[in-house]
C-alpha positions as CSV (number, residue, x, y, z in Angstrom):
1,X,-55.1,-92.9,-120.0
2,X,-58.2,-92.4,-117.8
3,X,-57.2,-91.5,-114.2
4,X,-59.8,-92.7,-111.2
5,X,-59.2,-91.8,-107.6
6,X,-58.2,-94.5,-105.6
7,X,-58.2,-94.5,-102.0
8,X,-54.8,-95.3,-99.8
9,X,-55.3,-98.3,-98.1
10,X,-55.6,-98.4,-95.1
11,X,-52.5,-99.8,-92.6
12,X,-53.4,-102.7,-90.3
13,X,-53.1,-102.3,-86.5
14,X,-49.7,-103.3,-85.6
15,X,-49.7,-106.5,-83.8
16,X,-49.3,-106.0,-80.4
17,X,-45.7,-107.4,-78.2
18,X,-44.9,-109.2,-75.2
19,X,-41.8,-107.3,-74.2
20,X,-39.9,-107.0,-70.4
21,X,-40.0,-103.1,-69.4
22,X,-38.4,-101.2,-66.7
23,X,-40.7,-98.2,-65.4
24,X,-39.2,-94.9,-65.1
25,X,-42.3,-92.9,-63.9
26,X,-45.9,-92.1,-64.0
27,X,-47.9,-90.2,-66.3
28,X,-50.7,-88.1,-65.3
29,X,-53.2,-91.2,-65.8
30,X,-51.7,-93.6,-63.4
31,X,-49.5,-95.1,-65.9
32,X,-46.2,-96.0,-65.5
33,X,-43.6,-94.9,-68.5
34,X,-41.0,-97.1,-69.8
35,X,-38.8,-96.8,-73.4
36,X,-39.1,-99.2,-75.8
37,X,-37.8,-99.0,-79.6
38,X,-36.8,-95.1,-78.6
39,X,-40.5,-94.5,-77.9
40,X,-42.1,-93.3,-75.0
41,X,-44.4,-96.5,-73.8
42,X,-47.1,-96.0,-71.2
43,X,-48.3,-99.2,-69.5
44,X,-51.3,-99.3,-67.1
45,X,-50.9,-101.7,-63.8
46,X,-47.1,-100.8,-63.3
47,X,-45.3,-98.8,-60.7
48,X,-42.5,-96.5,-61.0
49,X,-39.3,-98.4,-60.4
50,X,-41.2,-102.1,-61.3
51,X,-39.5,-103.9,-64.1
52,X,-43.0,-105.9,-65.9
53,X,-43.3,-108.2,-69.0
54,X,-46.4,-106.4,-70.6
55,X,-48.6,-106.4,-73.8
56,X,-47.3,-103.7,-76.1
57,X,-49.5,-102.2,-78.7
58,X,-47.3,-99.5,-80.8
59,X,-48.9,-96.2,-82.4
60,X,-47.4,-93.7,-84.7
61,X,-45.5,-91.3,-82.1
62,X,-45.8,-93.7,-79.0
63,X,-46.8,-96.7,-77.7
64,X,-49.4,-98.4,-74.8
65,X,-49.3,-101.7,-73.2
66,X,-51.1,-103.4,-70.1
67,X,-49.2,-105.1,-67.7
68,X,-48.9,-109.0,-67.4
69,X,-46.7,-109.6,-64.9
70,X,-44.2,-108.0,-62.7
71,X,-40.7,-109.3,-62.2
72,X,-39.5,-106.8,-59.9
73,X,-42.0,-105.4,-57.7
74,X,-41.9,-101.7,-56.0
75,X,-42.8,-101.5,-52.0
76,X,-45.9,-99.9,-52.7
77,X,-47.3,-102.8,-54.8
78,X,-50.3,-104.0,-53.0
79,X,-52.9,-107.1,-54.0
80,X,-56.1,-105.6,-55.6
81,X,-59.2,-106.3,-53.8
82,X,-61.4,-106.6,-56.5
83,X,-61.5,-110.5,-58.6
84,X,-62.2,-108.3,-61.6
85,X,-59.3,-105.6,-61.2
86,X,-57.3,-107.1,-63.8
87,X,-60.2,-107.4,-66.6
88,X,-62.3,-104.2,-65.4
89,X,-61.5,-100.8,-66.7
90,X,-63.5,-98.9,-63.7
91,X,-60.2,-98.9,-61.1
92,X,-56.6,-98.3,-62.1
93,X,-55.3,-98.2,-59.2
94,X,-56.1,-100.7,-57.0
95,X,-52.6,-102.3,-57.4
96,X,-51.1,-99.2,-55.5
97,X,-51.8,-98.5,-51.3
98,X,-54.0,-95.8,-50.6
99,X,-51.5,-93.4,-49.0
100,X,-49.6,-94.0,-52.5
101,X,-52.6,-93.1,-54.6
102,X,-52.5,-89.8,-52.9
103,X,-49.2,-89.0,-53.3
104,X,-49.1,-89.6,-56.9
105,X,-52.2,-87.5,-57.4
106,X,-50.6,-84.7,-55.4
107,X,-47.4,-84.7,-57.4
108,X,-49.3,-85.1,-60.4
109,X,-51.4,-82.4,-59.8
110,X,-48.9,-80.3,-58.6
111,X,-46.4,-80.8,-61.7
112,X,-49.3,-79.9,-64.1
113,X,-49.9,-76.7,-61.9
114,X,-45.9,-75.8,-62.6
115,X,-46.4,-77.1,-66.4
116,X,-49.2,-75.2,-67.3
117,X,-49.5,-72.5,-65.1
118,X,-45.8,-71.4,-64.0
119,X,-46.3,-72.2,-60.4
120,X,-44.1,-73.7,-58.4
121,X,-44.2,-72.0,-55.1
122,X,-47.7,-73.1,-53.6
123,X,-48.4,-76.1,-50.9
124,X,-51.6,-78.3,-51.4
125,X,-53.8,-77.9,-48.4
126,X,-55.0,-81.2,-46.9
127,X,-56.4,-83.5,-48.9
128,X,-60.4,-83.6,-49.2
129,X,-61.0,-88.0,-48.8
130,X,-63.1,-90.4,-47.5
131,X,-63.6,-94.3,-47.5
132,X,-60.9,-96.1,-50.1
133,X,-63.8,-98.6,-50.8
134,X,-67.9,-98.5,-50.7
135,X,-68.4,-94.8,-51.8
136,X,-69.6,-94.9,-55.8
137,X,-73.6,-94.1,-55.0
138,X,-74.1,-94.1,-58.9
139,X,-71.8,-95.8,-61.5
140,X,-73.3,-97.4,-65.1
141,X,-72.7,-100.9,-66.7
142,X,-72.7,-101.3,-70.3
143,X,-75.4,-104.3,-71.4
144,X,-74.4,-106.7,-74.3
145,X,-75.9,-110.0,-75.0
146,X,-73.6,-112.8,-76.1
147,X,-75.1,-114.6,-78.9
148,X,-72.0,-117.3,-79.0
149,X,-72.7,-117.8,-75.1
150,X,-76.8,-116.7,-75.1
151,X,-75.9,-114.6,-72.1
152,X,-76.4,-111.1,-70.7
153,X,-73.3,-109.4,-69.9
154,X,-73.5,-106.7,-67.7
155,X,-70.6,-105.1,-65.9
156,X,-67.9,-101.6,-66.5
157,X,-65.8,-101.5,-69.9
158,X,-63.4,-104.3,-70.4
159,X,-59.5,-102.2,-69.8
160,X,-58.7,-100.7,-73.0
161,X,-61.9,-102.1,-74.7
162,X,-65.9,-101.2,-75.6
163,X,-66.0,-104.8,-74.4
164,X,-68.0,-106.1,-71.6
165,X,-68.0,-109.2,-68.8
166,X,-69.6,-110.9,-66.9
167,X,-69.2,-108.7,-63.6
168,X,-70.5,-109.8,-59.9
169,X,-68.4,-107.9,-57.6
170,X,-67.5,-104.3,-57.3
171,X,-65.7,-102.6,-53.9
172,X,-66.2,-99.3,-54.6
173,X,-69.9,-99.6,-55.0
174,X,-71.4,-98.4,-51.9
175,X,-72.7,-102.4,-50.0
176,X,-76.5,-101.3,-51.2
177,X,-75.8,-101.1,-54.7
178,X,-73.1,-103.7,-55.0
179,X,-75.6,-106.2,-53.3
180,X,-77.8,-105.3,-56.4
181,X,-75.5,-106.5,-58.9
182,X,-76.1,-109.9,-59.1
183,X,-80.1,-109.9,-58.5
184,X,-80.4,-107.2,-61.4
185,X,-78.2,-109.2,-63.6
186,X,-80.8,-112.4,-62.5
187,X,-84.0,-110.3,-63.3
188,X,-82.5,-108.6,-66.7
189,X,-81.6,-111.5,-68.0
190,X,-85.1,-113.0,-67.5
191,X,-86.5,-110.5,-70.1
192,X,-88.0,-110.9,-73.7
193,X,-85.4,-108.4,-75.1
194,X,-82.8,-109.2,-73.3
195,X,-81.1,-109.2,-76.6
196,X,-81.6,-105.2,-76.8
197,X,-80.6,-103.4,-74.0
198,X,-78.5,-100.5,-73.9
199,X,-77.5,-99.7,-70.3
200,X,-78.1,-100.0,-66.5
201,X,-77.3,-97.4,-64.2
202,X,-77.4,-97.8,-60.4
203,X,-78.5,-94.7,-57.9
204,X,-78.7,-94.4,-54.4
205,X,-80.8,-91.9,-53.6
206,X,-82.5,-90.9,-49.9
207,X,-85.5,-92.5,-51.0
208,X,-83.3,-95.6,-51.2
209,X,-81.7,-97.8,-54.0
210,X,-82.6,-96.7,-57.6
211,X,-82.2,-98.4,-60.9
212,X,-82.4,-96.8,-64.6
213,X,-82.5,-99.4,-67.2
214,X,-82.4,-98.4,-70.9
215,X,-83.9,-100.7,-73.6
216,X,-84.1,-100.3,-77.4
217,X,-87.2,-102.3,-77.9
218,X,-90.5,-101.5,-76.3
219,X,-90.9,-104.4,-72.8
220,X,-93.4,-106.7,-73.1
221,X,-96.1,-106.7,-70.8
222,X,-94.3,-110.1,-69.4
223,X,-91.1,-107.9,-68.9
224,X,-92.9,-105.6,-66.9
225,X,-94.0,-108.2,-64.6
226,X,-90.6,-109.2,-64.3
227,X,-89.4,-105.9,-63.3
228,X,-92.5,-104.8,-61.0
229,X,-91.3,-108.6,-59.0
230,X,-87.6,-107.8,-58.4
231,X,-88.7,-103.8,-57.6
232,X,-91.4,-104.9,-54.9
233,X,-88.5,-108.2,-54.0
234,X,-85.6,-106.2,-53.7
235,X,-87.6,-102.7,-52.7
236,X,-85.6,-101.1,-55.7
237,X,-87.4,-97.9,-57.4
238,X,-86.7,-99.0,-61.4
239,X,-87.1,-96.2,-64.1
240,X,-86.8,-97.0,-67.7
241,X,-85.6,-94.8,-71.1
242,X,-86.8,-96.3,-74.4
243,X,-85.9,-95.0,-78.0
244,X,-87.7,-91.8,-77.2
245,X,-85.1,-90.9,-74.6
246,X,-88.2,-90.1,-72.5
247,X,-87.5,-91.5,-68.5
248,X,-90.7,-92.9,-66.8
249,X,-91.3,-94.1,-63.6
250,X,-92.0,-98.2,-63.3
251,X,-95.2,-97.8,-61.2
252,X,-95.6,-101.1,-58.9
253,X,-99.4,-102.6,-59.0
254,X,-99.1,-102.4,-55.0
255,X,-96.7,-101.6,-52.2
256,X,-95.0,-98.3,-51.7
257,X,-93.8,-97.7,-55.5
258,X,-97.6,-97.1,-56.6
259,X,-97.4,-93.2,-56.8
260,X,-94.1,-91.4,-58.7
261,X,-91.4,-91.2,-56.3
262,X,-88.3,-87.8,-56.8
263,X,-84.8,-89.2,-55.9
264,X,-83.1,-86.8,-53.7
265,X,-80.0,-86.8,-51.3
266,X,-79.3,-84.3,-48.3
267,X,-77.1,-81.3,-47.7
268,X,-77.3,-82.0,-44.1
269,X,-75.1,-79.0,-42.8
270,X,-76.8,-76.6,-45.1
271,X,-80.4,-78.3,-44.4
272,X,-80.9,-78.6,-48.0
273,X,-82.1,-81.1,-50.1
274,X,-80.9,-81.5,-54.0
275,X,-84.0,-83.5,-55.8
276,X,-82.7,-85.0,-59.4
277,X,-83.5,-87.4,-62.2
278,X,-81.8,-90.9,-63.1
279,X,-79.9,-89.3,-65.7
280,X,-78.9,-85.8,-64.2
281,X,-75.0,-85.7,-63.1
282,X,-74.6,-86.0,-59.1
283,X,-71.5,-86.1,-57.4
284,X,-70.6,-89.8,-56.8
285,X,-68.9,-89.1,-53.3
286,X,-71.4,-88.4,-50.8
287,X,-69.1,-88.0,-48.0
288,X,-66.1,-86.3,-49.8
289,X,-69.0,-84.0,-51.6
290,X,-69.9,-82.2,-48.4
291,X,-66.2,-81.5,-47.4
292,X,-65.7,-80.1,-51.2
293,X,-68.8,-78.2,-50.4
294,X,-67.9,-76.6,-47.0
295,X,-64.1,-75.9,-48.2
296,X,-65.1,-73.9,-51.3
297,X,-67.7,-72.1,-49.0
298,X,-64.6,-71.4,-46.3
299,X,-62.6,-70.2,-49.5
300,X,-65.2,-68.2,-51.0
301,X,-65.2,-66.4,-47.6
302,X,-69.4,-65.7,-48.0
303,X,-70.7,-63.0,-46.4
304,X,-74.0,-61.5,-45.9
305,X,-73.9,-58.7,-48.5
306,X,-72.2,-61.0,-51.6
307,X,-73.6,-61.8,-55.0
308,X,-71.9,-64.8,-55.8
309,X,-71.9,-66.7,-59.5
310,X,-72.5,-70.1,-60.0
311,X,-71.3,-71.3,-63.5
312,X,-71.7,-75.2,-64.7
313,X,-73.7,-75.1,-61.3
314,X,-75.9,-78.6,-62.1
315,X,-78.7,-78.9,-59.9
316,X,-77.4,-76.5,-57.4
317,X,-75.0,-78.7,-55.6
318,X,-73.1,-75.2,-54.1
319,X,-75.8,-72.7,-55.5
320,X,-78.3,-73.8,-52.6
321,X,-75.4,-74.1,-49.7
322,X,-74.1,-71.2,-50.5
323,X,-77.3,-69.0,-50.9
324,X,-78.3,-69.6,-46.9
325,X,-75.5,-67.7,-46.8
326,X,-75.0,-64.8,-49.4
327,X,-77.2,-62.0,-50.4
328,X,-77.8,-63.5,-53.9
329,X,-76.7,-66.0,-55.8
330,X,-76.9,-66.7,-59.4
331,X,-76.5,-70.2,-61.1
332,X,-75.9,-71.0,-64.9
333,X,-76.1,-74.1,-66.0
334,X,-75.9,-75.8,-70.1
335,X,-78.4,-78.2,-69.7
336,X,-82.2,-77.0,-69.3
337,X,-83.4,-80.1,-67.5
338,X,-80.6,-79.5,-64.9
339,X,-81.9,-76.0,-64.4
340,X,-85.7,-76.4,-64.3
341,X,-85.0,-79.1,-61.1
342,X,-82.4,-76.5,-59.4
343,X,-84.7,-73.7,-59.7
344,X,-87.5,-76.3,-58.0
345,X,-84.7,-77.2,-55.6
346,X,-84.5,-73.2,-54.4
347,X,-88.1,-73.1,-54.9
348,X,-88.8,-75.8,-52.6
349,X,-86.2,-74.6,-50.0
350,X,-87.9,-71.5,-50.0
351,X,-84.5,-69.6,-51.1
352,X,-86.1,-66.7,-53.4
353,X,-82.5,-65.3,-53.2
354,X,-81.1,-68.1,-55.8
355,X,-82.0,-68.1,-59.2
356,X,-80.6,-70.0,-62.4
357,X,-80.4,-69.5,-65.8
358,X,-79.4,-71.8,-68.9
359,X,-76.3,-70.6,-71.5
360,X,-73.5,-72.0,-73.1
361,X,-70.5,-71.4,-71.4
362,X,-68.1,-72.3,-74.1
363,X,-69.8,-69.1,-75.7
364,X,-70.3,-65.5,-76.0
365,X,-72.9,-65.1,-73.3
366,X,-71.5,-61.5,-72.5
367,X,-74.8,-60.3,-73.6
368,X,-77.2,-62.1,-71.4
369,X,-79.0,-60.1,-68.6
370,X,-77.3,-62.2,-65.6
371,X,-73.9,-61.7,-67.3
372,X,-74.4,-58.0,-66.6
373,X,-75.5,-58.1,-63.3
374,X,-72.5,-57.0,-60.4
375,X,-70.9,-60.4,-58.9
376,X,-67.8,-60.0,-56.0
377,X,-67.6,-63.6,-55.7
378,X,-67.8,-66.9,-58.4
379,X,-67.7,-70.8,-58.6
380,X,-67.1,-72.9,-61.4
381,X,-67.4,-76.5,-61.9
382,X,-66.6,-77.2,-65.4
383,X,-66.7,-80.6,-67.1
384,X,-63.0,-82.3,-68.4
385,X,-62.6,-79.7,-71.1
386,X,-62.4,-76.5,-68.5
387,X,-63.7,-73.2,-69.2
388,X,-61.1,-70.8,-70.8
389,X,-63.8,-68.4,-72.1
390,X,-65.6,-68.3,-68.6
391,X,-62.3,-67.3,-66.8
392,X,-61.7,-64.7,-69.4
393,X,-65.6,-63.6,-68.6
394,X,-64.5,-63.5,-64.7
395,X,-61.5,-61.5,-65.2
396,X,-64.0,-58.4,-66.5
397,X,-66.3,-59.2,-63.6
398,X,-63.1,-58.1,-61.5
399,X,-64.7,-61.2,-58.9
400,X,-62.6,-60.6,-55.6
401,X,-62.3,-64.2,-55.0
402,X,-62.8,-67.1,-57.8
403,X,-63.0,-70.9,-56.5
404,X,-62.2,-73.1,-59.5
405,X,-63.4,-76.9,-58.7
406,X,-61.7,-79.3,-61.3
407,X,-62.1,-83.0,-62.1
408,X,-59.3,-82.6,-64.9
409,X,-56.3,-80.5,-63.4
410,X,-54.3,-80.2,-66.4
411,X,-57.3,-77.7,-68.2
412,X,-57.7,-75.6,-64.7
413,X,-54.2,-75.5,-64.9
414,X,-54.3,-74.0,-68.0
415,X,-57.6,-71.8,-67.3
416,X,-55.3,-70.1,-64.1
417,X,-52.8,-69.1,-66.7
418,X,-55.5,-66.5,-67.8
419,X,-56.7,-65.3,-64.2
420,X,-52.8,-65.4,-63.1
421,X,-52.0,-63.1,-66.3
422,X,-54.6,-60.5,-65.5
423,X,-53.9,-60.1,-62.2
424,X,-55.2,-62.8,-59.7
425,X,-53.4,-64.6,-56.9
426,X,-53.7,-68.7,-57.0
427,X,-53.9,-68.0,-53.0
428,X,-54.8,-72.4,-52.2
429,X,-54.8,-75.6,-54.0
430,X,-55.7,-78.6,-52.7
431,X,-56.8,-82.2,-53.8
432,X,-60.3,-84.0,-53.4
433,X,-60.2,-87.3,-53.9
434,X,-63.7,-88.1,-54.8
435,X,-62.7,-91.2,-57.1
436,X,-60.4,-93.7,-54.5
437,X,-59.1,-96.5,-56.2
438,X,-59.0,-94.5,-60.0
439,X,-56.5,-92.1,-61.6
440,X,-59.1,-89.7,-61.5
441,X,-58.3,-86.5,-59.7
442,X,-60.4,-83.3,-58.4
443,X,-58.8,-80.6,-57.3
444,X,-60.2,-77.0,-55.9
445,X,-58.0,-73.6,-56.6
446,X,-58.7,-70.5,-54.9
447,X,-57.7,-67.1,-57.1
448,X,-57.6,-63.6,-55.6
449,X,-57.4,-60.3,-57.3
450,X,-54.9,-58.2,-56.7
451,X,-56.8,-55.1,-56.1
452,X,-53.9,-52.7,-57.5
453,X,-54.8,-54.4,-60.9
């Protein structure tokens, strides 16, 4: 008999639950964890301590669900500000007060620290904060055209979903950009392809409020006239990213936006200026961003003679701050783009003791001229997935002092295991909380070598 492969078929989704859950404790993304059917549930919108009915969705070794309603309520329950908190996947915590939020990121960050890497004996300095609400001055909405509804839709990811809304409000939006939200939503809707659209994303820049719309069919010339009305209305600088991924400038027949404008904000205390592009990665906390700055410059210690190492150093956020105050300083940075506008950023500043250089830092680059240069002092800034080889690079380096900036504690915990096995001291460790409202968490480590290692 002939034998033909035949594929397994493939298991439905179980069908999600309604089910009454009693919280036992957080996780380390501001959910709360309950039991249910001996597995370990984690349900987002519930409180340590809260009993909830939720919306359970089991998967092979646990399960998720989303609360629905709350029969017994902890203290630290608060109402969310936002209409959209319960539908919108931007905030997590709104639910919780503010002086909560910070306590569960402080334990959380502090457990991982003792998880990952063994220590249990360290106190968090003070924590690096600013305003709860009105501090996002960039943030992206998603773009989908309902073809049930013939309507835009324009707002963050639904909770748990690629899905979008219809969005009008959000608090954490600094009041210039959250003012734009319904006037963009007007304008884009008003366009020819309104049907293919791929994103918005919203800047506030020195030069004032920014927009970068990307569209997957080339604008009409009627679009543009739509656009170059709300820019000159609304005194909005718009850039726009078709299929080539190229980003142009939407020059304005009159008024202030004829000639290309560079978005920029200001270092003040350093008297620098960082200039970038709609799509290069700025910190989204202006006020907290200075503090992180200052603090890591405080535990760097800089002095006059140091060469310090920048690595994942962006568009020279700390390279530039930090060069007005060492010897040298020398910045390394994945993307090319990002280092062609930070070497224009020294340039401009007139710092000829900054320079930066491109490499993969998830790979050898032991080999690479920089890498061989002498360095008493180092940064890093990694993205969510760390930088294990770059602390095993440092270790070589024999760095006096190491700051390690983190927006995902549990892989920096894991990268100090390496410095703390070879000889280094996690001296501080504190908390910035650059993302109010969100179970996101930064977080700044200070190492020091032992120097009878």
């Amino acid at each position: 008999m002939a034998q033909f492969f035949k594929p397994q078929a493939k298991q439905a989704p179980r069908a999600a639950t309604q089910s009454t859950l009693d919280i036992l404790r957080w996780d380390h993304q501001g959910r709360g964890i309950a039991q249910y059917q001996g597995q370990s549930v984690f349900v987002s919108g519930a409180i340590p301590g809260e009993q909830v009915v939720a919306r359970v969705q089991q998967k092979k070794q646990y399960a998720i669900a989303q609360t629905l309603s709350v029969t017994k309520a902890s203290p630290l329950r608060i109402e969310p500000s936002c209409p959209h908190y319960h539908v919108c996947g931007g905030c997590e915590l709104q639910h919780l007060s503010d002086d909560s939020q910070l306590d569960y990121k402080a334990d959380s960050l502090l457990s991982m620290v003792a998880k990952f890497a063994n220590v249990t004996d360290i106190e968090l300095s003070p924590t690096l904060k600013g305003k709860e609400f009105g501090y996002r001055r960039s943030a992206r909405f998603g773009l989908q055209y309902n073809k049930k509804q013939r309507a835009l839709q324009m707002s963050f990811r639904r909770k748990g979903s690629n899905d979008l809304f219809e969005q009008t409000q959000c608090p954490v939006l600094v009041p210039q950009l959250e003012a734009l939200i319904a006037p963009v939503y007007q304008a884009l809707s008003q366009l020819s392809i309104v049907e293919r659209l791929g994103h918005v994303a919203f800047y506030l820049a020195k030069q004032g409020p920014a927009i970068l719309l990307r569209h997957l069919k080339l604008l009409t010339k009627k679009d543009y006239q739509t656009l170059e009305k709300f820019s000159l209305q609304h005194q909005v600088i718009i850039f726009l990213q078709g299929n080539d991924e190229k980003v142009q400038q939407l020059l304005t027949s009159s008024g202030e936006q004829s000639k290309p404008i560079a978005l920029s904000y200001a270092l003040t205390p350093w008297q620098q200026e960082i200039t970038f592009a709609p799509n290069n990665f700025i910190q989204v906390n202006a006020d907290v961003n200075l503090q992180m700055i200052e603090q890591a410059l405080a535990w760097l210690d800089i002095q006059q003679d140091d060469n310090v190492l920048d690595l994942f150093c962006g568009l020279g956020n700390f390279s530039l701050p930090i060069a007005t105050q060492a010897a040298q300083v020398v910045g390394v940075e994945g993307v090319n783009s990002m280092v062609t506008q930070a070497s224009a950023n020294a340039h401009h500043a007139g710092l000829a003791n900054a320079a930066f250089y491109q490499a993969d830092l998830s790979q050898d680059f032991s080999s690479q001229p920089w890498a061989k240069q002498r360095f008493n002092k180092a940064l890093l800034d990694p993205a969510r997935d760390g930088a294990l080889f770059v602390t095993e690079h440092l270790v070589k380096l024999k760095c006096e002092r190491i700051v390690y900036v983190s927006c995902n504690p549990a892989t920096m915990a894991r990268d100090a295991k390496v410095l703390l096995d070879k000889g280094y001291t996690l001296s501080k460790l504190g908390l910035i909380d650059m993302f109010p409202q969100t179970a996101h968490m930064e977080s700044m480590a200070l190492f020091e070598r032992n120097s009878k290692k």
